[in-house]
MIMIMI-309667 format. One record per residue: residue in three letters; residue number from 1; z, y, x of N, C-alpha, C in turn. Coordinates in steps of 0.02 Angstrom, whole numbers, always signed. Layout:
BEGIN
PT  type  seq    n_pz    n_py    n_px   ca_pz   ca_py   ca_px    c_pz    c_py    c_px
PT   ALA  NUM       Z       Y       X       Z       Y       X       Z       Y       X
...
REM end
This chain:
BEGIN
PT  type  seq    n_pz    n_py    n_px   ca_pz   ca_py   ca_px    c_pz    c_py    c_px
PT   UNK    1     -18    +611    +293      -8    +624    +222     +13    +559    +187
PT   UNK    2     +62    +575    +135     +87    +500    +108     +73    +529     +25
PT   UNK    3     +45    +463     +15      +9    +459     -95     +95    +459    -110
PT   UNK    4    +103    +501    -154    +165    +506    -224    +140    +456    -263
PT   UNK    5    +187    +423    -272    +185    +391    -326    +206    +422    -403
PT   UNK    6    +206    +485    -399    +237    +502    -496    +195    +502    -529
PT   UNK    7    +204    +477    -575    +165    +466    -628    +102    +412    -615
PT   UNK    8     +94    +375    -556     +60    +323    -537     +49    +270    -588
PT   UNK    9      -2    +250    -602     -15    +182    -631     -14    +114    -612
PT   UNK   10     +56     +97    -572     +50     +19    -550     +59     -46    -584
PT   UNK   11     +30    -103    -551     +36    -162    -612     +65    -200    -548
PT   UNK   12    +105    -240    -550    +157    -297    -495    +135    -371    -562
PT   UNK   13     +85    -405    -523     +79    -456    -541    +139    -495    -510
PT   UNK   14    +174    -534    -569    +239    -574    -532    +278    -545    -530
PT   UNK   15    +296    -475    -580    +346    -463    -549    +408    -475    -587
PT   UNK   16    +431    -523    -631    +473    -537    -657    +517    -551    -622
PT   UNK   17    +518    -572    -566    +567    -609    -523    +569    -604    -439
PT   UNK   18    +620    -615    -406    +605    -609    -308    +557    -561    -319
PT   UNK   19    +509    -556    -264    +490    -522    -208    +465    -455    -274
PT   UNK   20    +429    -497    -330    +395    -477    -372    +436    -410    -420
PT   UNK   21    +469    -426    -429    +521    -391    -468    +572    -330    -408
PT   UNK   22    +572    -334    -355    +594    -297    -323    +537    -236    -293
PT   UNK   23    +482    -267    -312    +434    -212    -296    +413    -168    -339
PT   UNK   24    +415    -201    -419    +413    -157    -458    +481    -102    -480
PT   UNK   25    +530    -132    -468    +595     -89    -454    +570     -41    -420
PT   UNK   26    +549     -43    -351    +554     +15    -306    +493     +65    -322
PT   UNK   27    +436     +34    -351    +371     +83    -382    +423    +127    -431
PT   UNK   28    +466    +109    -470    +491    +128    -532    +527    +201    -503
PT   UNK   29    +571    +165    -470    +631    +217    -428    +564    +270    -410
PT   UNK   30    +508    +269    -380    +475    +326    -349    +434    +356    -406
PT   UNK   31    +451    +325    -476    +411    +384    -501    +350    +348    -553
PT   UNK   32    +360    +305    -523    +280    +278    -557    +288    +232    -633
PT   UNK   33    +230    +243    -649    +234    +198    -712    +203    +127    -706
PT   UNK   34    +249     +77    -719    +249      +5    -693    +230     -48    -755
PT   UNK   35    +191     -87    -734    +163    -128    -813    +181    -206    -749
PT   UNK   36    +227    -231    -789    +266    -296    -757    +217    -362    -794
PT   UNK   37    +182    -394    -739    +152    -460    -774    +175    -518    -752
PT   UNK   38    +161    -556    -781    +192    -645    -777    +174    -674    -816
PT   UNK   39    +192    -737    -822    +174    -777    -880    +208    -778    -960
PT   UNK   40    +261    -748    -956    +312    -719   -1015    +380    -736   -1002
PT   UNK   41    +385    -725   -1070    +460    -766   -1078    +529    -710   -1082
PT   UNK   42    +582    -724   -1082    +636    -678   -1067    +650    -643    -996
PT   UNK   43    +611    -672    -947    +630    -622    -868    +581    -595    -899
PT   UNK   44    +539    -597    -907    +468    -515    -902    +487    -486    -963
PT   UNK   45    +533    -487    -996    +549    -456   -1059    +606    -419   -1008
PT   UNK   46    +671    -436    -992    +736    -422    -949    +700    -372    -880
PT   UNK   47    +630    -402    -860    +632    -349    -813    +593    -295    -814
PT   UNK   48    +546    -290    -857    +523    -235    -905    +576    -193    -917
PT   UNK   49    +624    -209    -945    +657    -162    -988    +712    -127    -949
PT   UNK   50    +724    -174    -887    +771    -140    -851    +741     -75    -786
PT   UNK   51    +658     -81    -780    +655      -5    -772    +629     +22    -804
PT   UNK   52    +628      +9    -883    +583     +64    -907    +514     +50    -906
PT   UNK   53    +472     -21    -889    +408     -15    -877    +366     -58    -955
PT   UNK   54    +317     -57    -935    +294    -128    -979    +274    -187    -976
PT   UNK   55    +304    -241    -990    +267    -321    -999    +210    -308   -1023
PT   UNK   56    +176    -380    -982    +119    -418    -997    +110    -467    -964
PT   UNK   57    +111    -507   -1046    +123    -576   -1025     +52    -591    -977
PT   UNK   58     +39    -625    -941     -43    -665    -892     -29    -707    -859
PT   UNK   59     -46    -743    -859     -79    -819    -829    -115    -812    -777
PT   UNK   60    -114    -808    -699    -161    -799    -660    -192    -856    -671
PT   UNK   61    -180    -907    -689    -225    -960    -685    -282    -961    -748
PT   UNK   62    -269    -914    -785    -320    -913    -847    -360    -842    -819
PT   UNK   63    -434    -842    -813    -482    -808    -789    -481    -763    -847
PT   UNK   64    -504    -787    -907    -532    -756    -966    -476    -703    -999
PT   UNK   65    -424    -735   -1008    -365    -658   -1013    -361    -633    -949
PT   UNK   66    -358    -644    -877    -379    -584    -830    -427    -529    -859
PT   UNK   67    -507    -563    -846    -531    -521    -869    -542    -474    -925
PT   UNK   68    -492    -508    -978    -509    -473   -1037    -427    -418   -1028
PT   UNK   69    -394    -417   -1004    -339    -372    -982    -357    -322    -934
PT   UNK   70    -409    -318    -893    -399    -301    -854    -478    -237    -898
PT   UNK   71    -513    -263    -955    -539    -207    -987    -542    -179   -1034
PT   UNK   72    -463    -198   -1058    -447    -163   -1082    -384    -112   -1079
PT   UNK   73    -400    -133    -993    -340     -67    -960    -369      -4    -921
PT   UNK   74    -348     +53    -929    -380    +119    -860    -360     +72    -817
PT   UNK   75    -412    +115    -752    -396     +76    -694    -322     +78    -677
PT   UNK   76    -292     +45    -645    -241     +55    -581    -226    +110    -556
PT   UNK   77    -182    +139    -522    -174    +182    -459    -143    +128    -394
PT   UNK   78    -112     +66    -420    -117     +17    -368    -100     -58    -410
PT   UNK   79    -103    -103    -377    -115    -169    -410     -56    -220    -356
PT   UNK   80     -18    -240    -373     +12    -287    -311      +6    -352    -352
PT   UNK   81     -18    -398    -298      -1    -491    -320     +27    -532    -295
PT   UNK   82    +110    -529    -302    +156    -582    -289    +165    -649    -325
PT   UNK   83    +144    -657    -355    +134    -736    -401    +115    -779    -368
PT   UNK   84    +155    -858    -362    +154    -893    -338    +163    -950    -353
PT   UNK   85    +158   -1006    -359    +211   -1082    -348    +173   -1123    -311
PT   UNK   86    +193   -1142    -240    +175   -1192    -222    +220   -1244    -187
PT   UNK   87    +204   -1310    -167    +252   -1362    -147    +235   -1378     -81
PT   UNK   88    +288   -1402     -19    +272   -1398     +38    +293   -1484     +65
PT   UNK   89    +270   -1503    +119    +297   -1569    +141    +207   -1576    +185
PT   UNK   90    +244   -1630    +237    +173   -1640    +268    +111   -1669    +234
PT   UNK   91     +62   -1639    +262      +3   -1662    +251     -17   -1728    +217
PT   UNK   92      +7   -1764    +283      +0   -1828    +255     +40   -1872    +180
PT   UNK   93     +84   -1834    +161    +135   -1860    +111    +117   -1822     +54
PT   UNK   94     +73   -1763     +73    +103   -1711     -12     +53   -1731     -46
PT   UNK   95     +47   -1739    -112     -24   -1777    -150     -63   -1719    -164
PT   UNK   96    -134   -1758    -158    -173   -1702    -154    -171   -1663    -215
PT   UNK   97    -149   -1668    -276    -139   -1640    -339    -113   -1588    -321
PT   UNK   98     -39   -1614    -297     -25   -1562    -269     -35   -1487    -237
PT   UNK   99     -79   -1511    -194     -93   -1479    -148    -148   -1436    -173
PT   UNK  100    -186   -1465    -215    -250   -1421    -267    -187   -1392    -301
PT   UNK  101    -134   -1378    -331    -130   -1340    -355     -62   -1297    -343
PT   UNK  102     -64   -1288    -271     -27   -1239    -245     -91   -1213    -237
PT   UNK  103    -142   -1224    -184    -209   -1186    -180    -213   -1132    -242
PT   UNK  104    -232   -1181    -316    -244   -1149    -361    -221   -1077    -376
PT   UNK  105    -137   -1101    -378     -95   -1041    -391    -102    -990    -342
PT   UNK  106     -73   -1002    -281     -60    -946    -247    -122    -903    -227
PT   UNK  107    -177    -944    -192    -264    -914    -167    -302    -899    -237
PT   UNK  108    -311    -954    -283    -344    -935    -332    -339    -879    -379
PT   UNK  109    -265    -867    -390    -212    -831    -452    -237    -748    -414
PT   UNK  110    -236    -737    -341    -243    -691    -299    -321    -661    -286
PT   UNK  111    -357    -740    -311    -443    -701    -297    -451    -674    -380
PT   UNK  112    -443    -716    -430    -484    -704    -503    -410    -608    -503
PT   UNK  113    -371    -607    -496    -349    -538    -505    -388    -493    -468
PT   UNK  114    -399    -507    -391    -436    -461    -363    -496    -457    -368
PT   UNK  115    -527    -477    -419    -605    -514    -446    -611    -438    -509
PT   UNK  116    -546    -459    -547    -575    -428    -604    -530    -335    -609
PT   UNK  117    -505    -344    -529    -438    -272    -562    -485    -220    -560
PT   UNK  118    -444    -166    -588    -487    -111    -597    -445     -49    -568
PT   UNK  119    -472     -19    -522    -431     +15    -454    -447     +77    -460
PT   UNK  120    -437    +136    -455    -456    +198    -438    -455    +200    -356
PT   UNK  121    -511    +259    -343    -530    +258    -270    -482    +279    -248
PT   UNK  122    -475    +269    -182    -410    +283    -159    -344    +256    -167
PT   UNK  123    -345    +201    -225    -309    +179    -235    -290    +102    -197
PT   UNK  124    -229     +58    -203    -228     -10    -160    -229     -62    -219
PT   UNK  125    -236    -123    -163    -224    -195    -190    -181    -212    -127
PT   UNK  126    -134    -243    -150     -83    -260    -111     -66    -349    -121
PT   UNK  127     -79    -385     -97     -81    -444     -85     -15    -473     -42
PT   UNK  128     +33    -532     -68     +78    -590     -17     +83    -627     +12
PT   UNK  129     +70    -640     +65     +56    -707     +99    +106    -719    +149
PT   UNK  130    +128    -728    +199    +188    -757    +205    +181    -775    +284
PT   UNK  131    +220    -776    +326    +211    -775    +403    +182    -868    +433
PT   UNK  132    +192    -883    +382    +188    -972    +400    +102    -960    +413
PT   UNK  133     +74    -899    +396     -22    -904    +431      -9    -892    +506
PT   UNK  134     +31    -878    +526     +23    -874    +603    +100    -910    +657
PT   UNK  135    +138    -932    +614    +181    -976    +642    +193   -1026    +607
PT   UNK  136    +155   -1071    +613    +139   -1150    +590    +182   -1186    +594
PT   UNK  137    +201   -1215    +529    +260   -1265    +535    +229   -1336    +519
PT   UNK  138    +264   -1400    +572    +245   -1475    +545    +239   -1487    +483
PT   UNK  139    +297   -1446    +433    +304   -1472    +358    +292   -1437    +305
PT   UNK  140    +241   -1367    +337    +244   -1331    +265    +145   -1296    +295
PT   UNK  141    +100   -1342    +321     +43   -1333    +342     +12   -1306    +302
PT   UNK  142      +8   -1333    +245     -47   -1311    +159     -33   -1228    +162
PT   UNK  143     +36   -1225    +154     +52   -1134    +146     +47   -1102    +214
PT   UNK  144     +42   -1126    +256      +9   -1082    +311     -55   -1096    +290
PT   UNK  145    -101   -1124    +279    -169   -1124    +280    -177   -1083    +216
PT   UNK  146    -140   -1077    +165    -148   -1031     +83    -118    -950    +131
PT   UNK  147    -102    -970    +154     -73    -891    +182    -122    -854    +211
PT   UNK  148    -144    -905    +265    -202    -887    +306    -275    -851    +266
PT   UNK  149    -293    -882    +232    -344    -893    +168    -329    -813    +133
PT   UNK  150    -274    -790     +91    -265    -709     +73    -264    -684    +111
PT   UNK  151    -247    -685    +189    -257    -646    +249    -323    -623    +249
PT   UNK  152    -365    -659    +257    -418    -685    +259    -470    -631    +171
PT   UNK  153    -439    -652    +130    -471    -612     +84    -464    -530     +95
PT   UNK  154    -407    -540     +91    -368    -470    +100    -417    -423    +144
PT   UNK  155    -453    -444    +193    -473    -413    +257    -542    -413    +235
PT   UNK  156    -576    -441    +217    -651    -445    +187    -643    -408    +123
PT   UNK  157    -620    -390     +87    -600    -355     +18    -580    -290     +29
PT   UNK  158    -558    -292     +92    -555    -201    +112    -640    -184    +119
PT   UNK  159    -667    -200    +169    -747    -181    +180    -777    -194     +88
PT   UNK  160    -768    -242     +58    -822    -246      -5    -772    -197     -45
PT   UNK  161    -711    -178     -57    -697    -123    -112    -669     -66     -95
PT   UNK  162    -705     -62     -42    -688     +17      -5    -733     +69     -54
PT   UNK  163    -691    +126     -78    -613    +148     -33    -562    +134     -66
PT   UNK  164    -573     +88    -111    -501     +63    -141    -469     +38     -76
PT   UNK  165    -400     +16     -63    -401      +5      +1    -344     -72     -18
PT   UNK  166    -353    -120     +35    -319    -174     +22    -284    -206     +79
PT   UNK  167    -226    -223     +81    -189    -255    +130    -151    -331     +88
PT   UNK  168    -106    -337    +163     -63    -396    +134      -9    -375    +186
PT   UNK  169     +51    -415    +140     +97    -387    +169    +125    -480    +182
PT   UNK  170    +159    -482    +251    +177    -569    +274    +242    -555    +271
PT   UNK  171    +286    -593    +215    +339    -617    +234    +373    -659    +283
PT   UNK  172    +439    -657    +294    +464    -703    +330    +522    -746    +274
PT   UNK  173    +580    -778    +297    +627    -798    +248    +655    -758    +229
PT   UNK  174    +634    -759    +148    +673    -726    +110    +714    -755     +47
PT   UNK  175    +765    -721     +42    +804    -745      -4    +795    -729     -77
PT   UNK  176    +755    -797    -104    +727    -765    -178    +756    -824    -212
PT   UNK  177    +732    -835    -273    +752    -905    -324    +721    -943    -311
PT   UNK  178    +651    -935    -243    +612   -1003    -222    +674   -1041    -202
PT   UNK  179    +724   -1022    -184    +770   -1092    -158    +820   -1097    -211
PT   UNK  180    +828   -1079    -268    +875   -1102    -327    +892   -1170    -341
PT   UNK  181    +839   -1214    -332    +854   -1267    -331    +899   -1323    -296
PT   UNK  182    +903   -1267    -226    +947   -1309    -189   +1016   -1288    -182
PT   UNK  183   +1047   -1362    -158   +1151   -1316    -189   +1148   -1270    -143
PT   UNK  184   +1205   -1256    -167   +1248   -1188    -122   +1255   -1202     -41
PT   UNK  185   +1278   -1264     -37   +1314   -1254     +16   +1243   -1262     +74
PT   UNK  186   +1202   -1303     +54   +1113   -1342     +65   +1087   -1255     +97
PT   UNK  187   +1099   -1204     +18   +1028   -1165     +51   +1070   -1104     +94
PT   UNK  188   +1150   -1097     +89   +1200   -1066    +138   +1180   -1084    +211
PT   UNK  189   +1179   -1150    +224   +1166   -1177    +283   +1113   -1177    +309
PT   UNK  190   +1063   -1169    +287   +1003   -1165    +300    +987   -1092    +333
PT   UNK  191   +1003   -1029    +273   +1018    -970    +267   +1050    -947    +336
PT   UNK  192   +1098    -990    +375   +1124    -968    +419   +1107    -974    +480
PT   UNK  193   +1067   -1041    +471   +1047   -1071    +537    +966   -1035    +534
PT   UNK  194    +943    -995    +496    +858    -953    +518    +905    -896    +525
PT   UNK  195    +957    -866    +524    +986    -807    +527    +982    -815    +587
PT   UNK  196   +1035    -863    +621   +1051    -836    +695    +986    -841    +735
PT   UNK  197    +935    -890    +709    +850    -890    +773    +853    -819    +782
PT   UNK  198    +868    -775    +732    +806    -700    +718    +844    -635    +751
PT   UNK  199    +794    -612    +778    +818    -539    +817    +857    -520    +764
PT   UNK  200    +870    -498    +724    +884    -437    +675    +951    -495    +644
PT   UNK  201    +969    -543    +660   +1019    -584    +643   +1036    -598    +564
PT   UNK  202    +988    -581    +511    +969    -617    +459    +912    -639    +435
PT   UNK  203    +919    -658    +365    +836    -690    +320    +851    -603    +294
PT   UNK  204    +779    -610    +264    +750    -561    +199    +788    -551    +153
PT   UNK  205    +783    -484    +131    +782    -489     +49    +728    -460      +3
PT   UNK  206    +729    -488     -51    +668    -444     -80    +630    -376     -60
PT   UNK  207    +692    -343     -65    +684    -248     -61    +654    -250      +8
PT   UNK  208    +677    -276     +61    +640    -284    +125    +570    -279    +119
PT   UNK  209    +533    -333     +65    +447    -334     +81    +441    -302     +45
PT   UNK  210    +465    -257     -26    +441    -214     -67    +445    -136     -39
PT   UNK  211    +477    -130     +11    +478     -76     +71    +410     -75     +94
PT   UNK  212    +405    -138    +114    +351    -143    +180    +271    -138    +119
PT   UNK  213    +270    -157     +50    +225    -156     +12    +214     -74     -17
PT   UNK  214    +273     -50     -16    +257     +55     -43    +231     +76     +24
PT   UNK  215    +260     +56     +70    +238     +77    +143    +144     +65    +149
PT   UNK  216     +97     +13    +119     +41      +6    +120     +23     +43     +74
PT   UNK  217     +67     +45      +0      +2     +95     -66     +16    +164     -10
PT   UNK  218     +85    +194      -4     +60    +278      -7     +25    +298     +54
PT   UNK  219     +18    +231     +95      -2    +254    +161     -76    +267    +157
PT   UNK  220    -122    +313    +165    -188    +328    +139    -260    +303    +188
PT   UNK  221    -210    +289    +258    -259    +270    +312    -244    +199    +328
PT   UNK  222    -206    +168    +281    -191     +76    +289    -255     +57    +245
PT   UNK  223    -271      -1    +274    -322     -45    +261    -370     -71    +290
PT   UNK  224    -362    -148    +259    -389    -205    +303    -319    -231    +339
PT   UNK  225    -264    -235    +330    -217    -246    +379    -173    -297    +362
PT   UNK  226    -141    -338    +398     -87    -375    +367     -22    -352    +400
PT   UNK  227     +35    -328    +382     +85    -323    +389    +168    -378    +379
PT   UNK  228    +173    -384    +431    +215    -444    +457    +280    -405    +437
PT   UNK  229    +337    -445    +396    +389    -427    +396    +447    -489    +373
PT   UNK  230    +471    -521    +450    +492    -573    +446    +540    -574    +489
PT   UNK  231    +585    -524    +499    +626    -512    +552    +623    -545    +623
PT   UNK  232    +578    -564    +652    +553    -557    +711    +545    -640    +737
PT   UNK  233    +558    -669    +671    +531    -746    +673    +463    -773    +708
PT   UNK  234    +426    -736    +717    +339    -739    +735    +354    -740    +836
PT   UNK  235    +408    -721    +832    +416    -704    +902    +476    -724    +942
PT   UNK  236    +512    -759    +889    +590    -771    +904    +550    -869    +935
REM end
């Protein structure tokens, strides 16, 4: 049996943008009614409006508007948390500021939402974490260990908010505005050279993990699970 989403109540933390914004697209397309959060601004205004859902502005890093959003909303019919920023480089080089506050964002931003959401039974929490928890790179260790860590929640949070049910879904490279910064020709080349490692002979795109994220809400017997979707990088 697979959950419909019509008339569903989902909230896509993050989803103004990448992974975030393509997931609430695809809740939209199936029907559901989508409340787009972020921190503000003109994308969560632009991507609100382009399916029809509603902004709200949030701060994962502010507890006290979590919780105070989150009662003065009905529960959920599902909750996803793609929000992110963190910075990568070895261990030894990245400052620990740093490094507290990729923690902050990505693990922290991911526990105080799943702290305070408010779920109907049967309903999911859908969590991002990213394949670098189980294929470790020299230069990007912190986000495998932040990856590892929502894995890690994700799986203990199924047993404590059962039967709400909770997964995570692991990216691989995907092609979002995390690499905007770098030129054209920089993140082309890059782009090409993780293409050819990978069975499936490209990177990601958004719609890819927002597939693999409807695939966990309507699925009614998922949970506790992490779902790998990194075109075959984990194994290549």
């Amino acid at each position: 049996m697979i959950i419909g989403l019509e008339n569903a109540r989902v909230l896509v933390v993050g989803g103004s943008s990448g992974i975030g914004r393509a997931t609430a697209e695809a809740f939209a397309r199936s029907g559901a009614s989508v409340t787009v959060a972020s921190r503000g601004g003109e994308t969560l205004t632009e991507a609100a409006a382009a399916i029809q859902g509603r902004p709200a502005p949030l701060d994962t890093g502010d507890n006290e508007a979590i919780e105070r959003f989150f009662a003065e909303e009905a529960p959920f019919d599902h909750v996803v948390v793609s929000a992110a920023k963190t910075k990568g480089g070895p261990v030894g080089k990245l400052p620990i500021a740093d490094a507290q506050a990729s923690m902050e964002s990505k693990f922290w931003g991911a526990y105080r939402i799943a702290r305070a959401s408010r779920i109907v039974d049967g309903g999911s929490l859908t969590f991002v974490s990213g394949f670098l928890s189980h294929r470790p790179s020299p230069t990007s260790v912190l986000q495998g260990a932040i990856n590892a860590a929502i894995e890690a929640l994700g799986r203990g949070l199924a047993l404590e908010r059962a039967p709400v049910r909770v997964n995570t879904v692991s990216p691989g490279l995907i092609d979002t505005p995390l690499y905007a910064g770098m030129s054209d020709p920089d993140r082309a080349a890059m782009f090409d050279r993780a293409a050819a490692r990978l069975p499936v002979g490209r990177i990601g795109n958004p719609e890819d993990v927002a597939a693999a994220i409807l695939l966990l809400a309507t699925n009614p017997f998922a949970t506790g699970t992490t779902l790998t979707v990194d075109g075959g990088a984990s194994i290549a």
